[in-house]
C-alpha positions in Angstrom: 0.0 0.0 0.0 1.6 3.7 -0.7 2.3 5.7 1.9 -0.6 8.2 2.8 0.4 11.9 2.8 -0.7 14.9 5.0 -2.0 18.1 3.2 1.0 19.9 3.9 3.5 17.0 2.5 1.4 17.0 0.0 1.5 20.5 -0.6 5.6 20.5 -0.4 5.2 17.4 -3.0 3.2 19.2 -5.3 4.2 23.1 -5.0 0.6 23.9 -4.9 -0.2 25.8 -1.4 -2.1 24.1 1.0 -5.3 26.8 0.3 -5.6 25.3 -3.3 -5.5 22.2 -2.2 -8.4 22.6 0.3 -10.1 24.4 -2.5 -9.5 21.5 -4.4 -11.0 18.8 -2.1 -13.8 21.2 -1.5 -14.5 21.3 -5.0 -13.9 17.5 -4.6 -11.3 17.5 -8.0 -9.1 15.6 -5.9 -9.6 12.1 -3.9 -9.1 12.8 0.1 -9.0 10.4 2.7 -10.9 12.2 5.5 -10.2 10.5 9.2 -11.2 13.4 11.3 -12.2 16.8 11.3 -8.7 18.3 9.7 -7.6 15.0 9.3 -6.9 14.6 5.5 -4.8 12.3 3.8 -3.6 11.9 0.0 -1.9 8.6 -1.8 0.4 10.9 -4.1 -0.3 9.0 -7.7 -4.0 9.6 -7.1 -3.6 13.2 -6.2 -1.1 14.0 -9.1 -3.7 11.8 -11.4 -6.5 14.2 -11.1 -4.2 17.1 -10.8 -2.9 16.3 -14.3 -6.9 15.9 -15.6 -7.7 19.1 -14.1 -5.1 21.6 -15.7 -6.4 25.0 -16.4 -5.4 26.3 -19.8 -2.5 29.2 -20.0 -4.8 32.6 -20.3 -3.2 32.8 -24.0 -5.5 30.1 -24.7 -8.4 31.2 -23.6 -8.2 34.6 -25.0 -8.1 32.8 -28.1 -11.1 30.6 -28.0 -13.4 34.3 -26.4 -12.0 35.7 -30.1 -13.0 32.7 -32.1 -16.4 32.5 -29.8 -16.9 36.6 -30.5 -16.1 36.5 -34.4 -18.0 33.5 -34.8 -21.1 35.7 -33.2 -20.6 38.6 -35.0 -20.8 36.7 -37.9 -24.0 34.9 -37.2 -25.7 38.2 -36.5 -24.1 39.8 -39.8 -25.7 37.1 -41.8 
């Protein structure tokens, strides 16, 4: 069985802050092993697994899909 980690090694781990990562369980993106109240553990391949689904694209990229979604409306409404 792998080694269960505490939110802060898993924050040192990961070099995402321990607020993210609360955010994160909140949001329930990544799997948590709750045994208490602040009691939370992680298996590290599990928590890096859904941290490599959840990536949130560079703001380049997104800038460029709000001008594709913008032309593509002004060109409905020109037609």
């Amino acid at each position: 069985m792998e080694k269960l980690l505490n939110i802060s090694q898993i924050s040192v781990a990961s070099n995402v802050p321990v607020r993210s990562i609360r955010t994160l369980v909140k949001k329930g993106i990544v799997p948590v092993i709750v045994t208490g109240h602040r009691s939370h553990f992680f298996q590290a391949s599990k928590f890096f697994a859904a941290l490599q689904k959840y990536q949130v694209k560079s703001a380049a990229d997104r800038n460029a899909v709000l001008d594709a979604l913008k032309k593509r409306t002004e060109d409905s409404r020109n037609d």
